[in-house]
Short mmCIF file of the C-alpha atoms (twelve columns), coordinates in Angstrom:
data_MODEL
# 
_entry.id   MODEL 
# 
loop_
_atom_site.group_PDB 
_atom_site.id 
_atom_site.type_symbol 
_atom_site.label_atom_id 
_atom_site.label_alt_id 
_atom_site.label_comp_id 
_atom_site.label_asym_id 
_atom_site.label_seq_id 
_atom_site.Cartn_x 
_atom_site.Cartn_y 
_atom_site.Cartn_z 
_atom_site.pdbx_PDB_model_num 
ATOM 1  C CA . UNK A 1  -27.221 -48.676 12.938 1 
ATOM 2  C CA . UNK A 2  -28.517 -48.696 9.452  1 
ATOM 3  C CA . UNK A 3  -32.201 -47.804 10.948 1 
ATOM 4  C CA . UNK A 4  -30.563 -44.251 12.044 1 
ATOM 5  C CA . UNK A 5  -28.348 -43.423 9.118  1 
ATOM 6  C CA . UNK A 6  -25.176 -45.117 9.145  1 
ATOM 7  C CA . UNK A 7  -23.955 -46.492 5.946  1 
ATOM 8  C CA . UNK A 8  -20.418 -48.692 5.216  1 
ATOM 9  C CA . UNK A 9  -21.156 -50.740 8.137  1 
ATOM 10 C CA . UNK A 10 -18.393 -52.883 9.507  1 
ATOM 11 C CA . UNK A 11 -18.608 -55.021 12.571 1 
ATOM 12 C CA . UNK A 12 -15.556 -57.356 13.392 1 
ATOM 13 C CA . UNK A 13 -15.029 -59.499 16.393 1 
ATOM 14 C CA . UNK A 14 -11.167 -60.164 17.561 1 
ATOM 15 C CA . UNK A 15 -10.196 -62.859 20.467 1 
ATOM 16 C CA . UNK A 16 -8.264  -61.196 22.775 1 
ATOM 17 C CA . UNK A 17 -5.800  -62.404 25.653 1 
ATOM 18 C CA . UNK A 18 -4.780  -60.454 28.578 1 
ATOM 19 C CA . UNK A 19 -1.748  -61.488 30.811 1 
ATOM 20 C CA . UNK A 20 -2.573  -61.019 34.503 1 
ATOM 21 C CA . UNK A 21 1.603   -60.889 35.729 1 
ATOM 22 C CA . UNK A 22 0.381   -61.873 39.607 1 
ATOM 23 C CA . UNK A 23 -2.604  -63.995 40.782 1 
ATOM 24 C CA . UNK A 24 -2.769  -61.002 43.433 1 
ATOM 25 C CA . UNK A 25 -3.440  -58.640 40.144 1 
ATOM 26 C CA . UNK A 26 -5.855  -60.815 38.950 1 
ATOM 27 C CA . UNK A 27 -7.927  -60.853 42.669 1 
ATOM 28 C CA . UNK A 28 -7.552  -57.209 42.790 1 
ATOM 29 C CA . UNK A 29 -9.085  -56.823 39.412 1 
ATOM 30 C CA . UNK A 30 -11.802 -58.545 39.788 1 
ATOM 31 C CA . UNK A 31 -12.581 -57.063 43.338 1 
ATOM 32 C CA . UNK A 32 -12.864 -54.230 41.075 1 
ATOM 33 C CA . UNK A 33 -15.095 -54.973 38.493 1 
ATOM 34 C CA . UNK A 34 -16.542 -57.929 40.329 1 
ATOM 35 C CA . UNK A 35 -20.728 -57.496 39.144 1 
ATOM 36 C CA . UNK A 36 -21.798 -60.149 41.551 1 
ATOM 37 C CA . UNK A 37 -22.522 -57.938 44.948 1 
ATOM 38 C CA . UNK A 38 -20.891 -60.223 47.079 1 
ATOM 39 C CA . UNK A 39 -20.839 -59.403 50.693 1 
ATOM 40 C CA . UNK A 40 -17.515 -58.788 52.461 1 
ATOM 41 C CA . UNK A 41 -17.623 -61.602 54.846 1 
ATOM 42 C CA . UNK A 42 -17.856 -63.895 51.970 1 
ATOM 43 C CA . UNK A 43 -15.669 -62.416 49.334 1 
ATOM 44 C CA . UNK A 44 -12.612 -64.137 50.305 1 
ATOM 45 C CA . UNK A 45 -14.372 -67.308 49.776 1 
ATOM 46 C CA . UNK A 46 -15.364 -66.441 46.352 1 
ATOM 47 C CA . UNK A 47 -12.413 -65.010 45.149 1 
ATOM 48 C CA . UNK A 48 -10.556 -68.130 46.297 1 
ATOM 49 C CA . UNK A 49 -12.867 -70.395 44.403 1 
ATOM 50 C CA . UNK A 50 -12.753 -68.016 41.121 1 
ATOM 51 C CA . UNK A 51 -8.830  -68.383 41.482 1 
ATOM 52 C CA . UNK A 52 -9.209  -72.472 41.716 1 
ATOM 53 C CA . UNK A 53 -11.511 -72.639 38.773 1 
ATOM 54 C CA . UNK A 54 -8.856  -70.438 36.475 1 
ATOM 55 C CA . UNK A 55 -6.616  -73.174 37.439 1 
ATOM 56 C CA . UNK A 56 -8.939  -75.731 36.462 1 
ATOM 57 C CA . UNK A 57 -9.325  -73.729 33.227 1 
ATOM 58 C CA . UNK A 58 -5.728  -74.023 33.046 1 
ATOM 59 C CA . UNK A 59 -5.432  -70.260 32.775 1 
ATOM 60 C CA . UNK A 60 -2.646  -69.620 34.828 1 
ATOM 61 C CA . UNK A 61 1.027   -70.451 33.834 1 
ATOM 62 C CA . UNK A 62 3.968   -70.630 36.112 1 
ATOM 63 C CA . UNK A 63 7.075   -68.818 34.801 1 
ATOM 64 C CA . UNK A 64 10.338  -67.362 36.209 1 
ATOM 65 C CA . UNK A 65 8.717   -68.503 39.835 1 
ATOM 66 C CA . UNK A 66 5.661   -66.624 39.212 1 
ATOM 67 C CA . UNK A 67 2.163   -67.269 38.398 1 
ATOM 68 C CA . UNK A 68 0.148   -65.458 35.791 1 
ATOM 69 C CA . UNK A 69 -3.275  -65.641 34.541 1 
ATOM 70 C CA . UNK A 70 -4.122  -65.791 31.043 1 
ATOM 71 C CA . UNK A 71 -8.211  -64.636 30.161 1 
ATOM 72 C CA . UNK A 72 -8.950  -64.660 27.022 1 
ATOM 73 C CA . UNK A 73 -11.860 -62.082 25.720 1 
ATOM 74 C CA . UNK A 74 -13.739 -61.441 22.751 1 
ATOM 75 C CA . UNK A 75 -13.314 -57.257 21.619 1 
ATOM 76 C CA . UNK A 76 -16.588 -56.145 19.160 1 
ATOM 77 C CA . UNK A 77 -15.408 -53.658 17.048 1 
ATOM 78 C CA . UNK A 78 -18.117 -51.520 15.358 1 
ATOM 79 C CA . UNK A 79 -17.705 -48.993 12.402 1 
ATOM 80 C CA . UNK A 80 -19.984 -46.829 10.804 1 
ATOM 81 C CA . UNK A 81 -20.401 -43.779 8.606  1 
ATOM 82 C CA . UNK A 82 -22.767 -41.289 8.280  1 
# 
């Protein structure tokens, strides 16, 4: 950023969590945004696995009878000034 002009440059990284309230939410979601190219015919398979390994992760948490799923992220937050 510097090498085109910006000056005051500020660049902050915050962990983020994001509460999936379903397992179904979370599948849908990441049918969604899923950057693999999975065939159909095996989709089902992989989402089923993806679900078992959040578990493994212990990212899902039952409460009030249902189950969510808890990803945490990283957000990059860039500021500059011209």
């Amino acid at each position: 950023m510097a090498e085109i002009g910006f000056k005051e440059i500020d660049v902050r990284c915050k962990q983020m969590l994001y509460y999936y309230d379903s397992i179904q939410a979370f599948r849908e979601t990441t049918k969604s945004i899923n950057p693999f190219h999975i065939p159909d015919s095996l989709y089902e398979e992989f989402i089923d696995d993806y679900v078992d390994v959040a578990r493994d992760m212990r990212l899902t948490k039952n409460t009030n009878g249902s189950t969510v799923v808890m990803m945490k992220y990283n957000l990059i937050v860039v500021f500059g000034r011209k």
